[in-house]
PDB file of N, CA, C and O in Angstrom:
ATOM      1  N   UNK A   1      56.733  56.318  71.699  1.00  0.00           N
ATOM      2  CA  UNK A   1      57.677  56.357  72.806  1.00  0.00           C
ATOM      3  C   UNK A   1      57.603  57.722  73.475  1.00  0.00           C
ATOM      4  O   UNK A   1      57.962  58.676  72.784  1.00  0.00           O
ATOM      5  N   UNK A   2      57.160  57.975  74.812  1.00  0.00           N
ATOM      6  CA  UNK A   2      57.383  58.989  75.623  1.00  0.00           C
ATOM      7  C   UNK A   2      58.833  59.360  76.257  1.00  0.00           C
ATOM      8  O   UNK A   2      59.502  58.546  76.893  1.00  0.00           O
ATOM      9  N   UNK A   3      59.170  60.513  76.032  1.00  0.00           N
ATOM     10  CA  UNK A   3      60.461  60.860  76.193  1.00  0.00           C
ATOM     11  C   UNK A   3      60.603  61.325  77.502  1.00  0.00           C
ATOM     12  O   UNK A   3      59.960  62.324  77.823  1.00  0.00           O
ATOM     13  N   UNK A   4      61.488  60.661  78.490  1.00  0.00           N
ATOM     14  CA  UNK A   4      61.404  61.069  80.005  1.00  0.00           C
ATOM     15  C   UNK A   4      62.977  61.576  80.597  1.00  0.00           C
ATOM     16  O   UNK A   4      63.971  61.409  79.891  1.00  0.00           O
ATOM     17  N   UNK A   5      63.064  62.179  81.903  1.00  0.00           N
ATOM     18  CA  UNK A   5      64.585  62.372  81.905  1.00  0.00           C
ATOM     19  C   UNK A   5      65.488  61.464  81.350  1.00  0.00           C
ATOM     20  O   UNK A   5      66.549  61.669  80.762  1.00  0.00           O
ATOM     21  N   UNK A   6      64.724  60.111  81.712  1.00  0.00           N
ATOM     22  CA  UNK A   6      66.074  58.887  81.652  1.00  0.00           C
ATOM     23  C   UNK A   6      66.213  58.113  80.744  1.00  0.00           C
ATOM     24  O   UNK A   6      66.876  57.077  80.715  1.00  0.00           O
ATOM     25  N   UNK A   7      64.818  59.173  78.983  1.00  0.00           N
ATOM     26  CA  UNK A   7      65.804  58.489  78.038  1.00  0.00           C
ATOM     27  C   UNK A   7      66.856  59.037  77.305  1.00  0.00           C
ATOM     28  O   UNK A   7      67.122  60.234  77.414  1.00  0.00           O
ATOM     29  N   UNK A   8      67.646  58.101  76.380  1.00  0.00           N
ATOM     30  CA  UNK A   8      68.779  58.104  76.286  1.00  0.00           C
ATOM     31  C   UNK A   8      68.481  59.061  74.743  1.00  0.00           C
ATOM     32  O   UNK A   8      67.647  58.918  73.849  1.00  0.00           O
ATOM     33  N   UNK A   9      69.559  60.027  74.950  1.00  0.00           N
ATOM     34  CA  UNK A   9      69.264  60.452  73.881  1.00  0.00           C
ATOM     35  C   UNK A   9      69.490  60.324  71.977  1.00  0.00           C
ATOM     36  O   UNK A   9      68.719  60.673  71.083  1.00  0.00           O
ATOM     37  N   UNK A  10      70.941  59.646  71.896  1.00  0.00           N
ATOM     38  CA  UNK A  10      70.661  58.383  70.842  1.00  0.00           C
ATOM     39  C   UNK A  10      69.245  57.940  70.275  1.00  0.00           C
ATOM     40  O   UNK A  10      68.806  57.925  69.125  1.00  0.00           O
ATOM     41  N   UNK A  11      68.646  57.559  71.591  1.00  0.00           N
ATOM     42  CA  UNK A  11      67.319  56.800  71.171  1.00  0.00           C
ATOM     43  C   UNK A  11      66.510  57.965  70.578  1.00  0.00           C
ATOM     44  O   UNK A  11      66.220  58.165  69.398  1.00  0.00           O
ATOM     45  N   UNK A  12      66.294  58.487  71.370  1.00  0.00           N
ATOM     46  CA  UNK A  12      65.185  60.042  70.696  1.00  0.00           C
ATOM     47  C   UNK A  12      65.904  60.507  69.131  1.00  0.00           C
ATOM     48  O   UNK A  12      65.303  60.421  68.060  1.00  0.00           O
ATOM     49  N   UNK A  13      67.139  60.945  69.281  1.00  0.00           N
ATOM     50  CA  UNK A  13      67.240  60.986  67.757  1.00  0.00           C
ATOM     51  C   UNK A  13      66.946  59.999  66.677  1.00  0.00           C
ATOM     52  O   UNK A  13      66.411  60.188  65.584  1.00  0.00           O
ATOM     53  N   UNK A  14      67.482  58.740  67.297  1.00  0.00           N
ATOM     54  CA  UNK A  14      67.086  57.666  66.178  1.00  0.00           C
ATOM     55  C   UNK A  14      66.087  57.667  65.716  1.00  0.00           C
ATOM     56  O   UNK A  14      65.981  57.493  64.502  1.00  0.00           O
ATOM     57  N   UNK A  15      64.807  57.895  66.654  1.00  0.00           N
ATOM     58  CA  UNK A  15      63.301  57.389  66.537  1.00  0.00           C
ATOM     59  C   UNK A  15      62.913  58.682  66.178  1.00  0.00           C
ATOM     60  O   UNK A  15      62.122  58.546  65.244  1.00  0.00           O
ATOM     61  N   UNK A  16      63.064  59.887  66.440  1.00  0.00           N
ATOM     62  CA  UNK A  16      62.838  61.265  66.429  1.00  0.00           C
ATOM     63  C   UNK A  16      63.597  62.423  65.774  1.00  0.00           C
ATOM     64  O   UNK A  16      63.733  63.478  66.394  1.00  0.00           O
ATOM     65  N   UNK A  17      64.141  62.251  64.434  1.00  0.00           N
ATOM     66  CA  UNK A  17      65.479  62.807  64.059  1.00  0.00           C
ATOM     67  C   UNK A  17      65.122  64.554  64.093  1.00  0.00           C
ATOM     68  O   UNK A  17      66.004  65.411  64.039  1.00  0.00           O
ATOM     69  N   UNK A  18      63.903  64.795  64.175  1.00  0.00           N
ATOM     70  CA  UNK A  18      63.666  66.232  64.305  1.00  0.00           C
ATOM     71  C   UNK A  18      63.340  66.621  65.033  1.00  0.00           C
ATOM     72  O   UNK A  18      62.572  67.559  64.815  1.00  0.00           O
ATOM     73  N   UNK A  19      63.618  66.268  66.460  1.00  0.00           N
ATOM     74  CA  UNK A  19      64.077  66.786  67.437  1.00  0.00           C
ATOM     75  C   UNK A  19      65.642  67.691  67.855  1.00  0.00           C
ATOM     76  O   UNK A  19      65.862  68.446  68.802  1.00  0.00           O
ATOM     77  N   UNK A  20      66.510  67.268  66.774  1.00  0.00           N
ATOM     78  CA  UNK A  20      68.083  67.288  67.165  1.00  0.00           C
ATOM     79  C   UNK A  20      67.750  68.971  67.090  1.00  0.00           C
ATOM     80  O   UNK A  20      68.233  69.329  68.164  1.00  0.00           O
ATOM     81  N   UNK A  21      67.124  70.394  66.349  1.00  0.00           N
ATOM     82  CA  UNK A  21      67.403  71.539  66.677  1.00  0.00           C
ATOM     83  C   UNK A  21      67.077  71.921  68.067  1.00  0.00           C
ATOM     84  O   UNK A  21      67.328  72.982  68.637  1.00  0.00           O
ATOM     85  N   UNK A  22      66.356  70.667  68.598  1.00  0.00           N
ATOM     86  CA  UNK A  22      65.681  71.162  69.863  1.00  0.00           C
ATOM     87  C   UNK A  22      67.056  70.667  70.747  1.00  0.00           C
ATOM     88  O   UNK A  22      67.108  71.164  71.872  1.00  0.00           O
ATOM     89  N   UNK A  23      67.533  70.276  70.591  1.00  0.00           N
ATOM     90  CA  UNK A  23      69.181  69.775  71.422  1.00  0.00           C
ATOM     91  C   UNK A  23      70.277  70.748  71.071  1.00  0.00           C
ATOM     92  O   UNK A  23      71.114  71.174  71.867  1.00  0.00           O
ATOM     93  N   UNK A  24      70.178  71.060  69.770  1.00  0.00           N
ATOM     94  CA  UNK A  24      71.082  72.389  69.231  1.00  0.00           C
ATOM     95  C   UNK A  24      70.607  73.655  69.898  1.00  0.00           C
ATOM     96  O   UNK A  24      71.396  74.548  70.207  1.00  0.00           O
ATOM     97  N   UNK A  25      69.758  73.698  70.041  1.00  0.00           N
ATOM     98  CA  UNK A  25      69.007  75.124  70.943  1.00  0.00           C
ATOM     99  C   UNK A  25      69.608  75.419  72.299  1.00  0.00           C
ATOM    100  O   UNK A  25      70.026  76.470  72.786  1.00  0.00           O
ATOM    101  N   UNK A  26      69.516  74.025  72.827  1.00  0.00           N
ATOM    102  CA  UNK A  26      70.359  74.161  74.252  1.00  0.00           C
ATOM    103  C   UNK A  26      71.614  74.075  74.490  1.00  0.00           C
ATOM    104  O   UNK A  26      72.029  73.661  75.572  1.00  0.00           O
ATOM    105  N   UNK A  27      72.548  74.523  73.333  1.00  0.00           N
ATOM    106  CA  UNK A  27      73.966  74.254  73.333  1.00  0.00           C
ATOM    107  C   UNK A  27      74.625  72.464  72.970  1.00  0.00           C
ATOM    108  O   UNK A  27      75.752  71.999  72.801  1.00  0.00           O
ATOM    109  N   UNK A  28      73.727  72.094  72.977  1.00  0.00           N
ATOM    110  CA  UNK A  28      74.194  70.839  72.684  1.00  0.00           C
ATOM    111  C   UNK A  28      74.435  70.315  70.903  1.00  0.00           C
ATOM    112  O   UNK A  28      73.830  69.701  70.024  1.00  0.00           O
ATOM    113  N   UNK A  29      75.485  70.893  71.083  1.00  0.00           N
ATOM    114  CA  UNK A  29      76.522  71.086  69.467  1.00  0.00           C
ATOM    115  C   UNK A  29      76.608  69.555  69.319  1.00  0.00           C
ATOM    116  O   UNK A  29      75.959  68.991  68.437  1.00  0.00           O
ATOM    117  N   UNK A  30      77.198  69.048  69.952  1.00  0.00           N
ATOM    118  CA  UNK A  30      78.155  67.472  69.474  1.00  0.00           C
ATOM    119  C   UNK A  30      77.052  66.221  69.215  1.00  0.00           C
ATOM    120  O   UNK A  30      77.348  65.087  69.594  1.00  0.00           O
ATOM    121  N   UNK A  31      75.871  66.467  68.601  1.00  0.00           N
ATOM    122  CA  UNK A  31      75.153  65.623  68.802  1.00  0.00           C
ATOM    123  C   UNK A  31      75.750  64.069  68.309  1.00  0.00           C
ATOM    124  O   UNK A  31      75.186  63.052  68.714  1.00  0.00           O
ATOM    125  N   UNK A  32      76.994  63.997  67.360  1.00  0.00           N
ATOM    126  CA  UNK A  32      76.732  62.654  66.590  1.00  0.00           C
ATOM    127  C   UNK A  32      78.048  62.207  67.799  1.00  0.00           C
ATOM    128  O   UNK A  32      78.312  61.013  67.658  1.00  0.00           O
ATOM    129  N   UNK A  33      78.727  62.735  68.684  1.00  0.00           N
ATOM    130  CA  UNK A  33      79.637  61.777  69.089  1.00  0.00           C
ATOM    131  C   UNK A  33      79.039  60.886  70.079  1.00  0.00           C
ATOM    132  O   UNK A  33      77.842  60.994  70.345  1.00  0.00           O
ATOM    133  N   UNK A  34      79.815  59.969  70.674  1.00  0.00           N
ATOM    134  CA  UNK A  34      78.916  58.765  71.127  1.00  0.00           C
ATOM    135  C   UNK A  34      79.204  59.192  72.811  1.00  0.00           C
ATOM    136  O   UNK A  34      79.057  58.311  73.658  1.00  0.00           O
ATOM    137  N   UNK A  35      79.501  60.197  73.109  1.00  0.00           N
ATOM    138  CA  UNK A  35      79.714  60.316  74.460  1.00  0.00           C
ATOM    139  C   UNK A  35      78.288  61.391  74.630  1.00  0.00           C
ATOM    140  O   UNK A  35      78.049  61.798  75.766  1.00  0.00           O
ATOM    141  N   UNK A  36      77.600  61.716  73.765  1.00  0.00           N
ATOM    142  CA  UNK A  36      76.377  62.848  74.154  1.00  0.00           C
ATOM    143  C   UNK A  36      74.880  61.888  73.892  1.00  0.00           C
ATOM    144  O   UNK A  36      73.750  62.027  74.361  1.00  0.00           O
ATOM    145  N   UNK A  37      75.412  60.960  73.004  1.00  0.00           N
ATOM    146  CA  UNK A  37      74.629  59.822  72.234  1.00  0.00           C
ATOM    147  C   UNK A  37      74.021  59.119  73.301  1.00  0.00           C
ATOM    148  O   UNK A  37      72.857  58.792  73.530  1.00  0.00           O
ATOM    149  N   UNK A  38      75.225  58.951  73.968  1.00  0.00           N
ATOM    150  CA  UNK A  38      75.064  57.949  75.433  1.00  0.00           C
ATOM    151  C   UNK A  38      74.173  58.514  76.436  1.00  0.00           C
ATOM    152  O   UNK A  38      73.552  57.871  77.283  1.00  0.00           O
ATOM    153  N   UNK A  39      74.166  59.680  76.275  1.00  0.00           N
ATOM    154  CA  UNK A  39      73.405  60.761  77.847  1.00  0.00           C
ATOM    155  C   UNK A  39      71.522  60.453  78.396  1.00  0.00           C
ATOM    156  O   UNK A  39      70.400  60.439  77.890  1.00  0.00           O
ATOM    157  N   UNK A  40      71.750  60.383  78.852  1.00  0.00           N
ATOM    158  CA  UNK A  40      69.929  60.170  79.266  1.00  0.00           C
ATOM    159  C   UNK A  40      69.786  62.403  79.088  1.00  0.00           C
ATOM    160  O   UNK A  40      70.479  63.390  79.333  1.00  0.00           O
ATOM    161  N   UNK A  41      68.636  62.116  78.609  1.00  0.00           N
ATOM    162  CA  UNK A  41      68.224  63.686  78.714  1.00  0.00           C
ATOM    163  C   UNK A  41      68.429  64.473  80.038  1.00  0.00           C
ATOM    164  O   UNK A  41      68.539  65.695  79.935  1.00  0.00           O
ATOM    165  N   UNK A  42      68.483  64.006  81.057  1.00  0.00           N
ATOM    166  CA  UNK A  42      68.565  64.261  82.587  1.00  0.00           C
ATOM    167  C   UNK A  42      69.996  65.102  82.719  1.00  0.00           C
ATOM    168  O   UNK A  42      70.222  66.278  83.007  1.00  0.00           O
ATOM    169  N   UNK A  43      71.007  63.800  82.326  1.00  0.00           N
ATOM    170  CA  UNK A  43      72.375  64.384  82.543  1.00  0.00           C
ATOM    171  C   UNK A  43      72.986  65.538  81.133  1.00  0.00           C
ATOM    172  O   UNK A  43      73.772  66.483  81.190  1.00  0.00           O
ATOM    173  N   UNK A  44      72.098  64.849  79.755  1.00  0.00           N
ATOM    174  CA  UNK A  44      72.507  66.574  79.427  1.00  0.00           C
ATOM    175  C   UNK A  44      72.217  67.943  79.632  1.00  0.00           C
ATOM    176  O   UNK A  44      73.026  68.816  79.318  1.00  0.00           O
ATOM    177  N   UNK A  45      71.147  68.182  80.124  1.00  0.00           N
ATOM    178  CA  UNK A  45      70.256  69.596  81.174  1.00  0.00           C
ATOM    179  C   UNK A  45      71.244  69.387  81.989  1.00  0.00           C
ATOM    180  O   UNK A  45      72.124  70.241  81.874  1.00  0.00           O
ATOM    181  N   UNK A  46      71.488  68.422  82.929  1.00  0.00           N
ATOM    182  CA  UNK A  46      72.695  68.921  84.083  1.00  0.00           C
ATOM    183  C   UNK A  46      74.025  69.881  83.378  1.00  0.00           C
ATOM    184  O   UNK A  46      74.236  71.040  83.735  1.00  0.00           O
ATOM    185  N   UNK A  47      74.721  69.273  82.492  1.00  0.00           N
ATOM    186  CA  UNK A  47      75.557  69.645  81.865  1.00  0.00           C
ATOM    187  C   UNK A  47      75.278  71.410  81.448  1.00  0.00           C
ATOM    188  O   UNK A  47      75.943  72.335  81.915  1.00  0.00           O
ATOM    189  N   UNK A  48      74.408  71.518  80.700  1.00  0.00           N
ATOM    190  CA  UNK A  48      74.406  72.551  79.628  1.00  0.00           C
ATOM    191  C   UNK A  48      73.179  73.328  80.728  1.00  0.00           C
ATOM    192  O   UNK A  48      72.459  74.060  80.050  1.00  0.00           O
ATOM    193  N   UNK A  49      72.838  73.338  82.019  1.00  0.00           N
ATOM    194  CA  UNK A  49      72.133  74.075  82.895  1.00  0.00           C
ATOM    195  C   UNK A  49      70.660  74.409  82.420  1.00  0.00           C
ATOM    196  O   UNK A  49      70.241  75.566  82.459  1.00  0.00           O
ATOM    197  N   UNK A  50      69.972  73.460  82.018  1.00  0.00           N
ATOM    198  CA  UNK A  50      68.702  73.510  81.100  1.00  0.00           C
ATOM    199  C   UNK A  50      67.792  72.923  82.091  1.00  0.00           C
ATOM    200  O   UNK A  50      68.154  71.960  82.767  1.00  0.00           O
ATOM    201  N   UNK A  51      66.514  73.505  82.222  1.00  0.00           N
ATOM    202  CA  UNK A  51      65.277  72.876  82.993  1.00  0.00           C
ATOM    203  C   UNK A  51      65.046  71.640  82.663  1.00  0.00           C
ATOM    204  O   UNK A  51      64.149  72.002  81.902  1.00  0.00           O
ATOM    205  N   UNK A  52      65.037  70.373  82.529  1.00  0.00           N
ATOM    206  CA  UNK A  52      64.878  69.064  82.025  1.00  0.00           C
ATOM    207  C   UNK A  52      63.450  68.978  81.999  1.00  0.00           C
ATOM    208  O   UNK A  52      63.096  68.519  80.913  1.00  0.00           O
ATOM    209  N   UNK A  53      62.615  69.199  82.654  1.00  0.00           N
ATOM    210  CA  UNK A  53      60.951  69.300  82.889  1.00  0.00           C
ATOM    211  C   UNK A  53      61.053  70.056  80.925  1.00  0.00           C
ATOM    212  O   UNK A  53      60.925  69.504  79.832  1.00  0.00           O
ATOM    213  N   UNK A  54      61.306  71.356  81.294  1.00  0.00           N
ATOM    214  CA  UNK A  54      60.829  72.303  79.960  1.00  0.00           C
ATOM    215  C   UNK A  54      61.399  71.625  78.611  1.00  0.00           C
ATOM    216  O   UNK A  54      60.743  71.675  77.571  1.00  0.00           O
ATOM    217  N   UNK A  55      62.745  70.942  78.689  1.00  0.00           N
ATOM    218  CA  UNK A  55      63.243  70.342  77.618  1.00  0.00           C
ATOM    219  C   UNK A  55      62.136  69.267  77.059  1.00  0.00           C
ATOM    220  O   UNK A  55      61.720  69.223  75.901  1.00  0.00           O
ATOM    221  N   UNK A  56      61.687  68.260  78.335  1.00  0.00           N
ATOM    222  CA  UNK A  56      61.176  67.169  77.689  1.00  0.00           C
ATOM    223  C   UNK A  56      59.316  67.699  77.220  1.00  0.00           C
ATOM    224  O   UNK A  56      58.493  67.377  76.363  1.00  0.00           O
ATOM    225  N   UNK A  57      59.370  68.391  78.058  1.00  0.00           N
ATOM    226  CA  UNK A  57      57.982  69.146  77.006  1.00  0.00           C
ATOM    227  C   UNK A  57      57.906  69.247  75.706  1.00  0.00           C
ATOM    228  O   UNK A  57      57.100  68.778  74.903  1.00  0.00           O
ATOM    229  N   UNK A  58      59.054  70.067  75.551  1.00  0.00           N
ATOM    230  CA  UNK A  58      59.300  70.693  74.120  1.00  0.00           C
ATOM    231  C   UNK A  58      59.833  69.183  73.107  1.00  0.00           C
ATOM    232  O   UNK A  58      59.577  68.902  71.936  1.00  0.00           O
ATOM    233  N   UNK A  59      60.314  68.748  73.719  1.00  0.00           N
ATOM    234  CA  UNK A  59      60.630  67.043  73.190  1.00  0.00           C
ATOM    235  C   UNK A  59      59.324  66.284  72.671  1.00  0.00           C
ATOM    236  O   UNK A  59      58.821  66.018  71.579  1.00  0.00           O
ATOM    237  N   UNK A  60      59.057  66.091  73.922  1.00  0.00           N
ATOM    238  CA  UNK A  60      57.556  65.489  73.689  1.00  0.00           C
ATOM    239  C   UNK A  60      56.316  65.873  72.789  1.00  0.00           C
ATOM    240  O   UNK A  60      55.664  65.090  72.098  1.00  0.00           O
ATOM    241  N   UNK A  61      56.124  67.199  72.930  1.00  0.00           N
ATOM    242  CA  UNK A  61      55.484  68.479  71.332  1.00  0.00           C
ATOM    243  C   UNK A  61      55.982  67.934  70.463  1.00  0.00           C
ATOM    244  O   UNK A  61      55.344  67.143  69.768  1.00  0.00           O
ATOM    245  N   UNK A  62      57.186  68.189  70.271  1.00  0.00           N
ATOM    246  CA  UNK A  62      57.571  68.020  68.768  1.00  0.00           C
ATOM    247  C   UNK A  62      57.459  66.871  67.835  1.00  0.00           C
ATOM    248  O   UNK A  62      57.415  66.873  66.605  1.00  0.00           O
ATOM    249  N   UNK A  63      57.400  65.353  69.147  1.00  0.00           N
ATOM    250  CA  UNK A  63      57.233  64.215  68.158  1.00  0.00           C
ATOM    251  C   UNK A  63      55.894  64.008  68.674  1.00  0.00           C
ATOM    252  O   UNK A  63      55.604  62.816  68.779  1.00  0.00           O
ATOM    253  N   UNK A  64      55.218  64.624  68.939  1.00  0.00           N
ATOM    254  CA  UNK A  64      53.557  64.824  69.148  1.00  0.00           C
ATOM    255  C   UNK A  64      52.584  65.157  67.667  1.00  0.00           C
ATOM    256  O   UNK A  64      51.416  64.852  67.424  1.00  0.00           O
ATOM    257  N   UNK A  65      53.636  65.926  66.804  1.00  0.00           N
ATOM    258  CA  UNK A  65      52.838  66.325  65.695  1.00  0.00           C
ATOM    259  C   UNK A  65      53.214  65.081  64.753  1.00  0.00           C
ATOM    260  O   UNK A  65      52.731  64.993  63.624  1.00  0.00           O
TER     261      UNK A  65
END
């Protein structure tokens, strides 16, 4: 699964659970409640003022190895 702005991020953890420091990095503390669960990667960079391009790079690397 390629990780793009508009997936949800729930999904990436589910499928990708070692990704979540890479979400903790960007301030994104609350990972298990269901209101951050819900977010497409897009709207949490909006939120927490993060490049979404550079996030899903570093996303994409990580479940690359």
């Amino acid at each position: 699964m390629a990780i793009t702005k508009d997936t949800i991020i729930g999904d990436v953890l589910d499928k990708y659970p070692q990704t979540a420091p890479i979400f903790l990095s960007i301030g994104m503390h609350c990972l298990g409640c269901p209101a951050s669960r819900g977010e497409s990667v897009a709207d949490a960079c909006a939120v927490h003022g993060v490049n979404a391009d550079e996030l899903i790079e570093k996303l994409n690397a990580a479940v690359a190895q």
